[in-house]
Structures are given as structure tokens and as C-alpha cells.
KELUMGU-811516 format. One record per residue (C-alpha): residue in one letter; x, y, z. Coordinates in Angstrom, 3 decimals, m for minus. Layout:
N
<balum r="A" u="X" v="Y" w="Z"/>
...
This chain:
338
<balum r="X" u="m60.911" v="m26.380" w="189.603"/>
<balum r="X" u="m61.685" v="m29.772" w="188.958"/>
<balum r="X" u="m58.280" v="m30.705" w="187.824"/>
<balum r="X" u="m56.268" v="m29.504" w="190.915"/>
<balum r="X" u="m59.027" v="m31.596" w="192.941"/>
<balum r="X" u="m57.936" v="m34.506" w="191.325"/>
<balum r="X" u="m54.332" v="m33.787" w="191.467"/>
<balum r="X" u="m52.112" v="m36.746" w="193.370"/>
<balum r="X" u="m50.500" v="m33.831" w="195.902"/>
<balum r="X" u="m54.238" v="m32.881" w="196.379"/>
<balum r="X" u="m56.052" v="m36.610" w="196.879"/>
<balum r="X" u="m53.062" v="m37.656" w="198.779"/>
<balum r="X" u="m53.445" v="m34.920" w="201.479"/>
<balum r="X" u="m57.170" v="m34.959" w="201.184"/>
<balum r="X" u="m57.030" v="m39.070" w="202.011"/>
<balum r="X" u="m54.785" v="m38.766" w="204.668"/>
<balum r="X" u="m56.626" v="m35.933" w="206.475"/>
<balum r="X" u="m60.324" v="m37.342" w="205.909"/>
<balum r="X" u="m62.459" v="m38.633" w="209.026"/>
<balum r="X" u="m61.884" v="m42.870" w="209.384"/>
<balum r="X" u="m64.060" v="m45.017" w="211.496"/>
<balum r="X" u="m62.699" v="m46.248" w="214.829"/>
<balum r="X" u="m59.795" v="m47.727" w="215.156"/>
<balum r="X" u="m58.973" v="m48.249" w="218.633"/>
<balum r="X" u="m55.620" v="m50.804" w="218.357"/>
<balum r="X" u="m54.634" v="m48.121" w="215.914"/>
<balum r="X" u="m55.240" v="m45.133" w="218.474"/>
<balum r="X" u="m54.612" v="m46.906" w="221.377"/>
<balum r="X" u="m51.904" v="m49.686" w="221.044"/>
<balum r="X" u="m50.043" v="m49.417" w="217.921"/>
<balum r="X" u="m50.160" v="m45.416" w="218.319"/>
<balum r="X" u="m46.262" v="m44.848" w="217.840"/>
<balum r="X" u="m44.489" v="m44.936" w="214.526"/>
<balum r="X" u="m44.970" v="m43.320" w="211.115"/>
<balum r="X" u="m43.503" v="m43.636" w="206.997"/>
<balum r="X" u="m40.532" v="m44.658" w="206.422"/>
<balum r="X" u="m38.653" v="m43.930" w="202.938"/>
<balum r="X" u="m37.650" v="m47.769" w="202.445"/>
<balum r="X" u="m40.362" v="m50.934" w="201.656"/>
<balum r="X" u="m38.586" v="m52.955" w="204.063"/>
<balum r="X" u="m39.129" v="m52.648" w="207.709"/>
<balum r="X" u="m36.253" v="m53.806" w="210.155"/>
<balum r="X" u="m37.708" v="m54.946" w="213.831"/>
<balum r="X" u="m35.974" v="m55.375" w="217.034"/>
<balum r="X" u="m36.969" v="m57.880" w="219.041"/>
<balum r="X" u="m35.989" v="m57.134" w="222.654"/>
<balum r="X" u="m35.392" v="m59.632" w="225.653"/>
<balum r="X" u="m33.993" v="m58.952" w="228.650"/>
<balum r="X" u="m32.688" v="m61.640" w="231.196"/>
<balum r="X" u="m33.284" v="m61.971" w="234.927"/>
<balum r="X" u="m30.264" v="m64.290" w="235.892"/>
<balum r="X" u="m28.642" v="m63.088" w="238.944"/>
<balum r="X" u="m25.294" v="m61.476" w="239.076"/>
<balum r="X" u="m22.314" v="m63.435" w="240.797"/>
<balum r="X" u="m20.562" v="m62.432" w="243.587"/>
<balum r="X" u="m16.764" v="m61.824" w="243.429"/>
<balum r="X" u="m14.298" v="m61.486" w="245.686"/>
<balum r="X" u="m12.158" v="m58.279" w="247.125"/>
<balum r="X" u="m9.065" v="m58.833" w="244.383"/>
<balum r="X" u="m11.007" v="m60.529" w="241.107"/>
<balum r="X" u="m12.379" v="m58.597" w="238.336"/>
<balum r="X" u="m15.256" v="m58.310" w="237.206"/>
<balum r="X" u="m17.942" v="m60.753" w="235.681"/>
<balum r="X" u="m18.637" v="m60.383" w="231.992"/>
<balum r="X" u="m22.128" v="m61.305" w="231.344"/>
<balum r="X" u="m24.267" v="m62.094" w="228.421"/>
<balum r="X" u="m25.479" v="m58.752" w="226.440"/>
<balum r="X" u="m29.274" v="m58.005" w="226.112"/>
<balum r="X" u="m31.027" v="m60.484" w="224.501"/>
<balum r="X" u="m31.780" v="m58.166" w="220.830"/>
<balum r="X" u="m32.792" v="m60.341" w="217.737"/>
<balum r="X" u="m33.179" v="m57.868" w="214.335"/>
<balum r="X" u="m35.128" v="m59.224" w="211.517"/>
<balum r="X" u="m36.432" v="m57.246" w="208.305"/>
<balum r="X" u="m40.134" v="m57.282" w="206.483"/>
<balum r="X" u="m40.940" v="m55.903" w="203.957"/>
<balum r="X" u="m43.954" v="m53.868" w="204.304"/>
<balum r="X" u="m47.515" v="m55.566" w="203.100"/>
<balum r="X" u="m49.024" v="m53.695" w="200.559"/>
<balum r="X" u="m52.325" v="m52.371" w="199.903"/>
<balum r="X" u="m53.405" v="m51.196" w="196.511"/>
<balum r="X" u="m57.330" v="m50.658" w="195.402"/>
<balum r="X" u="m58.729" v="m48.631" w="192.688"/>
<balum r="X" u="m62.354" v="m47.712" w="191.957"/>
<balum r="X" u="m63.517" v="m46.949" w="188.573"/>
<balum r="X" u="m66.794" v="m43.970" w="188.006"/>
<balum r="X" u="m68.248" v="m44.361" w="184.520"/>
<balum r="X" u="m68.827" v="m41.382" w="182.785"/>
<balum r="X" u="m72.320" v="m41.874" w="183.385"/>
<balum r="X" u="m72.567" v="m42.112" w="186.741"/>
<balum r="X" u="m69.891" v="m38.378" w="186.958"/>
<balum r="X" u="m72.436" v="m36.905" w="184.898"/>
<balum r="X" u="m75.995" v="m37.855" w="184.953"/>
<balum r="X" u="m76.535" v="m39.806" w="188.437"/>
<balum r="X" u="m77.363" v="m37.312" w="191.034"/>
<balum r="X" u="m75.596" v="m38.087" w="194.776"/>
<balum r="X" u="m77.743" v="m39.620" w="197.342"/>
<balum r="X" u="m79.477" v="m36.832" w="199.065"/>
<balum r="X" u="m79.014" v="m34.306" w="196.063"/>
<balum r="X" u="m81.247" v="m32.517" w="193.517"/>
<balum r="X" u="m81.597" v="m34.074" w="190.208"/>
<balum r="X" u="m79.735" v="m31.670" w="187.628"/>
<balum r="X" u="m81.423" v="m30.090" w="184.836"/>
<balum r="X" u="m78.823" v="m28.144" w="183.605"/>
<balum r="X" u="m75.833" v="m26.096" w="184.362"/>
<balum r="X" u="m72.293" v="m27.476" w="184.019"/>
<balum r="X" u="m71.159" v="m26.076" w="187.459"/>
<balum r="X" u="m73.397" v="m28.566" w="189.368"/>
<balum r="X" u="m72.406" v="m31.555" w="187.351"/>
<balum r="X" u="m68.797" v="m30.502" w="188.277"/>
<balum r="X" u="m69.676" v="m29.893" w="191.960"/>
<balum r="X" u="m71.916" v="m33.652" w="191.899"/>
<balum r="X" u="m68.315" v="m34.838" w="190.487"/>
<balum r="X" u="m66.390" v="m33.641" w="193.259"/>
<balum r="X" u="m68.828" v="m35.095" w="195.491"/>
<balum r="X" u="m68.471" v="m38.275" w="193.785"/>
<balum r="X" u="m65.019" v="m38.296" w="194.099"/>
<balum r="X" u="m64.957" v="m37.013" w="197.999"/>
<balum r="X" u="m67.689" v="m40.211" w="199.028"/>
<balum r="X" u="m65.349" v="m42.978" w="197.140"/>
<balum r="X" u="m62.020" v="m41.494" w="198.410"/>
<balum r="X" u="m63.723" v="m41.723" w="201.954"/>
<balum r="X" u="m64.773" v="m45.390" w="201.695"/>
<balum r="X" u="m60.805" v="m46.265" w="200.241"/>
<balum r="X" u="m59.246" v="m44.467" w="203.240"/>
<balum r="X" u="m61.914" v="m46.839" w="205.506"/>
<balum r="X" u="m61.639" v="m49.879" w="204.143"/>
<balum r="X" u="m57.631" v="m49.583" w="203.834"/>
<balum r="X" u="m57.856" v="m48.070" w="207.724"/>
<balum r="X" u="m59.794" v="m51.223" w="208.975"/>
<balum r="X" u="m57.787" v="m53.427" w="206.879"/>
<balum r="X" u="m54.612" v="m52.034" w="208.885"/>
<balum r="X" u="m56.922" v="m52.436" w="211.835"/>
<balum r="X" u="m57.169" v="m56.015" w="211.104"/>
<balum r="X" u="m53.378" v="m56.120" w="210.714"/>
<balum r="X" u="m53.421" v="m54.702" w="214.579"/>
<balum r="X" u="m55.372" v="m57.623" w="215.911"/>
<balum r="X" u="m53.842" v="m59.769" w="214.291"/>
<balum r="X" u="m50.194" v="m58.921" w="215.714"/>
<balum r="X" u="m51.395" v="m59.125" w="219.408"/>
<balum r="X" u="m52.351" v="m63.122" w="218.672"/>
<balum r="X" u="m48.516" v="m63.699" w="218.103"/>
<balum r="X" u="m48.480" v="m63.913" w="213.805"/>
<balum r="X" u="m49.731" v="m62.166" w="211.074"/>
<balum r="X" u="m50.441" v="m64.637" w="208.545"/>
<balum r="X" u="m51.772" v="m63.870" w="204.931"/>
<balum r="X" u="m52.958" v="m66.328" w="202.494"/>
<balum r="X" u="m54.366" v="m65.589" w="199.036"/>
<balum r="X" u="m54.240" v="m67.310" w="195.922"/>
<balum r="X" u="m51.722" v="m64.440" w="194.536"/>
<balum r="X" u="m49.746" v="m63.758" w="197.765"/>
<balum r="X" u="m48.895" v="m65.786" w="200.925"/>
<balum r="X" u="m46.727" v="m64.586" w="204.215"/>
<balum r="X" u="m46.322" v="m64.868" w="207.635"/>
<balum r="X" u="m44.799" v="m62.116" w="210.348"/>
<balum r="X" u="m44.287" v="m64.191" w="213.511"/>
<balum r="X" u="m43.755" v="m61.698" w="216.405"/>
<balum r="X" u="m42.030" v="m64.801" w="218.263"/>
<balum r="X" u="m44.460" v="m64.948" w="221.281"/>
<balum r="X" u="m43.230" v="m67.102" w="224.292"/>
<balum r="X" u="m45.144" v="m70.621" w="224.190"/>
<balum r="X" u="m46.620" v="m69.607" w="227.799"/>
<balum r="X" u="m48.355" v="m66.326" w="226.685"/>
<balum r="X" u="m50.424" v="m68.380" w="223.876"/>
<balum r="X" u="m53.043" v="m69.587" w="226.372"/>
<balum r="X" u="m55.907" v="m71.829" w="225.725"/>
<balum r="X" u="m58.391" v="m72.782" w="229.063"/>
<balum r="X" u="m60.340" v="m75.661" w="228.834"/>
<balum r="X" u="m62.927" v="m77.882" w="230.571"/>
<balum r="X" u="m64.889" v="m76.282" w="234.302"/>
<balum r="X" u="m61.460" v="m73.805" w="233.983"/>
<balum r="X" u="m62.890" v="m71.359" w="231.580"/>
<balum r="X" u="m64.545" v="m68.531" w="231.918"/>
<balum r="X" u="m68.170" v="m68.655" w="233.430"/>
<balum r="X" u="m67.502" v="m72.582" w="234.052"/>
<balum r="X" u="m68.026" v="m73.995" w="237.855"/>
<balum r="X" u="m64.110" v="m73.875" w="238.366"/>
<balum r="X" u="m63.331" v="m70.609" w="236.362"/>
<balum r="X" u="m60.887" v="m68.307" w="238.226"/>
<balum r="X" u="m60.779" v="m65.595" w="236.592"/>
<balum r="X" u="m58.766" v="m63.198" w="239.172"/>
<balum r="X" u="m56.034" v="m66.082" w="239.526"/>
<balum r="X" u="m55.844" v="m66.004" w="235.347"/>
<balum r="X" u="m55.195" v="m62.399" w="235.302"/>
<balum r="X" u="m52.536" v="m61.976" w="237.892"/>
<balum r="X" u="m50.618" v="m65.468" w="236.334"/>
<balum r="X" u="m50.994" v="m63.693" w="232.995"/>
<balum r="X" u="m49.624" v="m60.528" w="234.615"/>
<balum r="X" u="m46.896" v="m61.774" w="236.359"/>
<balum r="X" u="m45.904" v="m63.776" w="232.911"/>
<balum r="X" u="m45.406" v="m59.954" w="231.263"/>
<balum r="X" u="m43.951" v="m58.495" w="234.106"/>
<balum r="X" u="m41.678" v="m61.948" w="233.941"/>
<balum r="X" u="m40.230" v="m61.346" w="231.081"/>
<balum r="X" u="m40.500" v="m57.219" w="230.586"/>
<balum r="X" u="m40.303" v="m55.674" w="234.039"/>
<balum r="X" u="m43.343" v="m54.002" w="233.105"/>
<balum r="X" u="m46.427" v="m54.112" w="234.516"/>
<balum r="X" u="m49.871" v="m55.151" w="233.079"/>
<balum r="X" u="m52.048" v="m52.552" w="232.518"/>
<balum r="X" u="m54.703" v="m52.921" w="229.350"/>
<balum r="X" u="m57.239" v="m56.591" w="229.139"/>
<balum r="X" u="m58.956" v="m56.489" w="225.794"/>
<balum r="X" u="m62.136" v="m59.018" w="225.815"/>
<balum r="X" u="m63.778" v="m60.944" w="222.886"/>
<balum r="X" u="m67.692" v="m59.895" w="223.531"/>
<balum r="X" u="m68.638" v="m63.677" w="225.243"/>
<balum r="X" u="m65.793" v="m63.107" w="227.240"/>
<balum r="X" u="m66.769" v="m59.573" w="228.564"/>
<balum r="X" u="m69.570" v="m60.968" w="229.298"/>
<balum r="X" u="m68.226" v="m64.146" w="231.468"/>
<balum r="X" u="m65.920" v="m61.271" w="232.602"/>
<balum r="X" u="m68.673" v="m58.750" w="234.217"/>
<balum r="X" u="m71.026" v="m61.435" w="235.636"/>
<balum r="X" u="m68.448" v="m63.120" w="237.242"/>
<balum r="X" u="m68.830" v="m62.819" w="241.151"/>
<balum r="X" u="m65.044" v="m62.703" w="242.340"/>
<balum r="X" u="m65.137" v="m60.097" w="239.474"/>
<balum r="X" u="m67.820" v="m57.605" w="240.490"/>
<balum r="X" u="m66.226" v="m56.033" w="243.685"/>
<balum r="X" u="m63.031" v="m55.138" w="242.257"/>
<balum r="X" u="m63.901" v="m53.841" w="239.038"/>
<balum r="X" u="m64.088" v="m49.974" w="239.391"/>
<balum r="X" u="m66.149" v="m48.138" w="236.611"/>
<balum r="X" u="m65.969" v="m44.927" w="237.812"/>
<balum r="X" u="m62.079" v="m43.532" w="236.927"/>
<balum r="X" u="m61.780" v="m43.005" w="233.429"/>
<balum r="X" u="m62.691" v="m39.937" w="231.477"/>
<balum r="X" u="m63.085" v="m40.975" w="227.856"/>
<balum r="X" u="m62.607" v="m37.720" w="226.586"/>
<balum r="X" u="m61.934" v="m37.315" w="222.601"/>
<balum r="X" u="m62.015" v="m41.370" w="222.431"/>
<balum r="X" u="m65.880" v="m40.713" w="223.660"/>
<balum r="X" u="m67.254" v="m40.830" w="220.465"/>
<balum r="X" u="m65.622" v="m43.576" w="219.722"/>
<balum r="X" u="m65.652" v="m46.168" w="222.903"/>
<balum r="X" u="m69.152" v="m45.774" w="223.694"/>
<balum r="X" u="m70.161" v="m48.725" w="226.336"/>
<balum r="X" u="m67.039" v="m50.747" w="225.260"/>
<balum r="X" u="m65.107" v="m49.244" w="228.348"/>
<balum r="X" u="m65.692" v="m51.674" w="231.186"/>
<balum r="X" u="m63.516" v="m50.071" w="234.011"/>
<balum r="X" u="m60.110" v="m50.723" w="235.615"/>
<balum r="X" u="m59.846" v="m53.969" w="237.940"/>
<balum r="X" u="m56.595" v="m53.939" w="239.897"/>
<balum r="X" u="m54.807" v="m51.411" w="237.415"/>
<balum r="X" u="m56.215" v="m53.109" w="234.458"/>
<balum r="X" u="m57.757" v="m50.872" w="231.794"/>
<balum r="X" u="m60.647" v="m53.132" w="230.740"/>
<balum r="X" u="m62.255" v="m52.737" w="227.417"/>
<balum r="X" u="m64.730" v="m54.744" w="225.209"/>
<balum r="X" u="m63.565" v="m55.144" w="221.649"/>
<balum r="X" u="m66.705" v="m55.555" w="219.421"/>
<balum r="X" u="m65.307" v="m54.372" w="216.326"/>
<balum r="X" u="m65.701" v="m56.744" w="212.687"/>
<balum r="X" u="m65.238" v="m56.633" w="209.531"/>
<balum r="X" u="m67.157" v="m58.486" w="205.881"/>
<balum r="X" u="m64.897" v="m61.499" w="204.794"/>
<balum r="X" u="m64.492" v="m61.859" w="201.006"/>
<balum r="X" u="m67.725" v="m64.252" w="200.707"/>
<balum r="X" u="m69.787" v="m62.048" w="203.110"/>
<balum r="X" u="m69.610" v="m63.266" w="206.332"/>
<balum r="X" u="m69.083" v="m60.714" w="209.235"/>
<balum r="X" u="m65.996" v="m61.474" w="211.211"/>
<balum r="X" u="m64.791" v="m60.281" w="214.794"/>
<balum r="X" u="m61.103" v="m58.875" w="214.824"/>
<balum r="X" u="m61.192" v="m60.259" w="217.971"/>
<balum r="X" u="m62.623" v="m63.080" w="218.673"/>
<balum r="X" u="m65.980" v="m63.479" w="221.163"/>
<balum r="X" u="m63.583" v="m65.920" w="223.276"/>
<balum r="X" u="m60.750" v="m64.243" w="223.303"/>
<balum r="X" u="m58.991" v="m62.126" w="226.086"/>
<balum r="X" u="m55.911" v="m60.107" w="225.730"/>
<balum r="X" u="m53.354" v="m58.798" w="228.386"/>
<balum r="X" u="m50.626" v="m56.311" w="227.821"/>
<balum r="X" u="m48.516" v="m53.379" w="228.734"/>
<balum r="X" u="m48.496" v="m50.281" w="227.088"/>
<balum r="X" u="m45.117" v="m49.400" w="228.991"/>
<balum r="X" u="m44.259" v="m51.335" w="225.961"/>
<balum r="X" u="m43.064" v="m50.475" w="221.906"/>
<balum r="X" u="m45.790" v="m50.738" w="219.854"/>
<balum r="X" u="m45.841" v="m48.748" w="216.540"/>
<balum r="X" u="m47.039" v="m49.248" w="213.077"/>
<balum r="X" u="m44.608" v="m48.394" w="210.182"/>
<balum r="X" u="m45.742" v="m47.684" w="207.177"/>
<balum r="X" u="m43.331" v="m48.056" w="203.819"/>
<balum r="X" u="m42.140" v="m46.478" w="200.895"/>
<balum r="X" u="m45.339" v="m45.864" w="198.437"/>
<balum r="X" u="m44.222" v="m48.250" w="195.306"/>
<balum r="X" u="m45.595" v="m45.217" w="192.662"/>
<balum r="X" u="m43.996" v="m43.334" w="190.309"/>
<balum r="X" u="m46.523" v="m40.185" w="191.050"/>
<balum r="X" u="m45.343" v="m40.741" w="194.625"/>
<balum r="X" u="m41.655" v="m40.721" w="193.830"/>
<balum r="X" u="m39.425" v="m41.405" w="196.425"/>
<balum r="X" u="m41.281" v="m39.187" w="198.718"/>
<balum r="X" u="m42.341" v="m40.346" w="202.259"/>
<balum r="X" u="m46.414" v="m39.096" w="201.535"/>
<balum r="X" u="m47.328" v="m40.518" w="204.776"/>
<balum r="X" u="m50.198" v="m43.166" w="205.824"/>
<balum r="X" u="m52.312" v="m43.188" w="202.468"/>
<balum r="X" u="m51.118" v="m42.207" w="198.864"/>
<balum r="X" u="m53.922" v="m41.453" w="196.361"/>
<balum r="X" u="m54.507" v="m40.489" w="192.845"/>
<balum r="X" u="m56.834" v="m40.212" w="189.828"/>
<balum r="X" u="m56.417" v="m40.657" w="186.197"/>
<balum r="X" u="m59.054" v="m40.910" w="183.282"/>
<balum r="X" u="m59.274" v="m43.141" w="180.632"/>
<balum r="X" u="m60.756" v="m42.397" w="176.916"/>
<balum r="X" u="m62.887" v="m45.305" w="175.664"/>
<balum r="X" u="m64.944" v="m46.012" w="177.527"/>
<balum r="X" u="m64.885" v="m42.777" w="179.225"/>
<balum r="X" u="m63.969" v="m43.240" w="182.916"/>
<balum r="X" u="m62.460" v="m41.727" w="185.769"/>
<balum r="X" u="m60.220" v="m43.943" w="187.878"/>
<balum r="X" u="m59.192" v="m42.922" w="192.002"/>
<balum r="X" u="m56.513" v="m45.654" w="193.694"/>
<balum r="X" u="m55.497" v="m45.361" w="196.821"/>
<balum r="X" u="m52.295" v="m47.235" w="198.440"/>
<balum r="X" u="m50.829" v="m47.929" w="202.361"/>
<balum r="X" u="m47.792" v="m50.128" w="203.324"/>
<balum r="X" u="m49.014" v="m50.677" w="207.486"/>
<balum r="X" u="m46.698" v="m52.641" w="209.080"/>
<balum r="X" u="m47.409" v="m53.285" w="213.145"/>
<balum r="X" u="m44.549" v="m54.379" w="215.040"/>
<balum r="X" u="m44.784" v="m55.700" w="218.589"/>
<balum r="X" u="m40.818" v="m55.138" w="219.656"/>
<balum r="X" u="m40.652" v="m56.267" w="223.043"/>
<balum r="X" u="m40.904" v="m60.230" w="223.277"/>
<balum r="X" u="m43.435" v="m61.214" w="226.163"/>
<balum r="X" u="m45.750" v="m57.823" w="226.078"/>
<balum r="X" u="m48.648" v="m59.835" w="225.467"/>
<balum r="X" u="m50.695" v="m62.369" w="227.049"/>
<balum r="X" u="m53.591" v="m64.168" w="223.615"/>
<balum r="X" u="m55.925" v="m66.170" w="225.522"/>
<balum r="X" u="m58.612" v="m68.230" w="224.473"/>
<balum r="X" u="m60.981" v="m68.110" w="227.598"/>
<balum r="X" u="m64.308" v="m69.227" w="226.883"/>
């Protein structure tokens, strides 16, 4: 039945089930997390220190030192809300590209409906999924910032001054004094600095894979050979460059349409990032602001349809509260490198 297909319980499940386009920051970095039945999103910022210990003597006590270095602060989740509206018209007398034009027979125009409704609920669940995409790259350049004429915010993910890195001059990359190895390990030993983790994913704007493969101190350590993509296959294609010295290397090609129609890189063509899954990353997702929704936890995506009488039309919204959060201070390494 046509009703129970449009039923929230039904689009909801339906929207958080359906196929999305790649979304490899999503799969691959900010992979941990889930809902959460509150709109506001508390994050712990972690720092450890690496000042020695003191020594004491045979009949003193001991030394108190300074706690872990833990700095809580709350968000409240962004919020994505869109709605698409199908005219009557287009329900009941356009046939879907690809499909037989109807003569006759109500059970067709019903199944052509469903259709409908299945091809628009698949481009809400994209364009919300690379919107929270968007949100990903955005996080791993220190700040989310939003600015809109009806809503303005920032989420600063407090990145140490020295892991916002801009090269300049012969120094970047494919320049006469570019050193590309001596960048990486200085940007490694910054993260292992600070997190006692090691290094171990380089994400690369597509001019800087570039400067990054052709470069000749480059080419004999880069191995190409150890990874099996496996189910990510579909989805990495060529962008997997190999691992140089434990390094998973990957080309991040991905964009997206601005509001006035320009395509737009996530990630920049310049830009190379450096850090270590060892790490928390997760993306949170909030409490669904609906009354359909309740105060259930529905997951990722919330969706539902409604109709309206005059003009006759058949409404499908669809709503996300993504929230990355980048907990350990110093995890990353933003570069601009070219």
C-alpha cells in the first residue's frame, strides 16, 4: 500500500538503509559514533603532558602532579532540514525516466508514484550525506565555520598553532627546495608530540598528489603494492596511492556544487593532511527536532511525507543533526603545501 510506503517509520528506515555515494572521511575517519537522544553534543578535548617526573628521595612522599589535560565543551548539533515538493501532476501523469508512458491502469500510476518517491528520497539522503561529508573535511582543517544570512557558527576543534601549516616560496611542494620526506616526518613527530601516537593516514589535495608522486626523494619509498581495498574498492578507485614509511596515502578528489554553481573541492588541490587513526574520531548525530520523530533516537536520517489539498501536492522532508568531533588535541597535521 501506498500509504504504509509513505509512512514516517517506513521513509525513515527506508532513508537510512538506501545506497549513498562515497564518503570516505565518513567511512574512514569519522567512522565511530552514532544518535544521541539530546540536540546538544558535549566534547572532550584530551591533552596529555610529557613533563618529566621528579625524583624523590628514600623518606619523602610522593609528587602530586598536574591531572590530564581534559577541556569539555558542549554544541549543539547543526541541523539539516530539506523538503521536496511532487505536484500532483508530475505523481500522476509524468512517466519516470526510463519507463513506459501509462495509458491506463491505476496500479502503474501508483507503482510510477512509489518510484517517484524512492528517486527523491535517494537524492535527500545524498545530498544530506555529502553535506555531512563536507562537515568531515571541514573538522580536519581545525574549525567548522558556517555562515548564512539566517544562521552563523563556528566549532573550533582548538588545533595547536604548529599543526596549521602553510609552506611558502622554493619550500613547497614540487619547488627547487621542496622536502617533502623532511615535511612528513616533522609533521609526524608534531602528532606523535603531543598524542603518543603515531602517524599513519596523509590525505592529498589533487595538485598536491601530484607534487607528491613525481617527487624523486618520493618515488623509492612509496610502496603501492600492500593494500587490499576490498569492500572500499568500489569506492577508492585510483585514489589509493600506497603506504610511504607507514603512511596510508590517499588522493582526495571528492567536490561538491556551491549555492551559485561553482564546483568546490572538500579538500583543497593544495592541501595535505596528516593524522592518526589511533585517535577518537566519531560523528554524533542529535536528537531529530520532530514531533513525528518524538523523542526517539531514529538514527542518521529522519524522513517523512505529508500531502497538501490545494494545490494538490505531495511533500517528502528529510532531517540529520551530524556533528564530527575531533577529541584528541594535536591528531592532525592541515597543511597548505603547494
Amino acid at each position: 500500500m501506498l500509504d504504509d510506503l509513505l509512512h514516517w517509520r517506513t521513509l525513515t528506515a527506508a532513508i537510512n538503509q538506501l545506497p549513498a555515494q562515497p564518503s570516505f572521511l565518513l567511512d574512514r575517519v569519522f567512522s565511530a559514533g552514532g544518535p544521541r537522544a539530546s540536540d546538544i553534543i558535549d566534547i572532550d578535548l584530551i591533552a596529555g603532558s610529557d613533563k618529566l617526573v621528579p625524583f624523590v628521595t628514600d623518606v619523602e612522599g610522593g609528587v602530586v602532579v598536574e591531572r590530564t589535560t581534559r577541556e569539555m565543551r558542549s554544541f549543539k548539533a547543526p541541523r539539516l532540514r530539506v523538503k521536496k515538493h511532487l505536484s500532483a501532476r508530475e505523481l500522476l501523469l509524468e512517466r519516470p525516466a526510463g519507463g513506459d508512458i501509462y495509458l491506463a491502469g491505476g496500479g502503474d500510476i501508483n507503482r510510477a508514484r512509489q518510484a517517484a518517491v524512492r528517486l527523491e528520497l535517494q537524492d535527500l539522503r545524498n545530498r544530506l550525506q555529502l553535506t555531512t561529508e563536507w562537515m568531515c573535511a571541514q573538522a580536519l582543517t581545525g574549525a567548522l565555520t558556517v555562515s548564512q544570512d539566517n544562521i552563523a557558527f563556528q566549532i573550533d576543534y582548538r588545533f595547536p598553532a604548529t599543526h596549521k601549516v602553510t609552506l611558502s616560496g622554493d619550500a613547497r611542494w614540487g619547488e627547487a627546495s621542496a622536502d617533502i620526506p623532511g615535511n612528513l616526518q616533522d609533521w609526524a613527530d608534531r602528532i606523535f608530540s603531543v598524542t603518543k601516537k603515531p602517524a599513519n593516514m596523509l590525505l592529498l589535495g589533487s595538485t598536491a598528489a601530484r607534487k607528491f608522486e613525481s617527487d624523486a626523494k618520493v618515488k623509492d619509498d612509496l610502496d603501492r603494492r600492500n593494500y587490499n581495498a576490498g569492500s572500499l574498492a568500489p569506492e577508492v578507485g585510483n585514489n589509493y596511492l600506497g603506504v610511504y614509511r607507514g603512511l596510508e596515502v590517499w588522493r582526495y578528489p571528492f567536490e561538491y556544487t556551491t549555492g551559485s554553481g561553482a564546483k568546490t573541492k572538500l579538500i583543497g588541490d593544495n592541501v595535505a593532511i596528516m593524522l592518526t587513526l589511533q585517535a577518537e574520531f566519531s560523528m554524533e548525530y542529535g536528537l531529530i527536532l520532530d514531533l513525528k520523530a518524538g523523542a526517539q533516537v531514529v538514527g542518521r536520517f529522519f524522513a517523512k511525507s505529508w500531502t497538501t489539498e490545494d494545490p494538490s501536492t505531495q511533500w517528502l522532508l528529510a532531517e540529520s543533526r551530524p556533528l564530527p568531533v575531533v577529541r584528541e588535541i594535536g591528531s592532525v597535521v592541515y597543511a597548505q603545501v603547494c
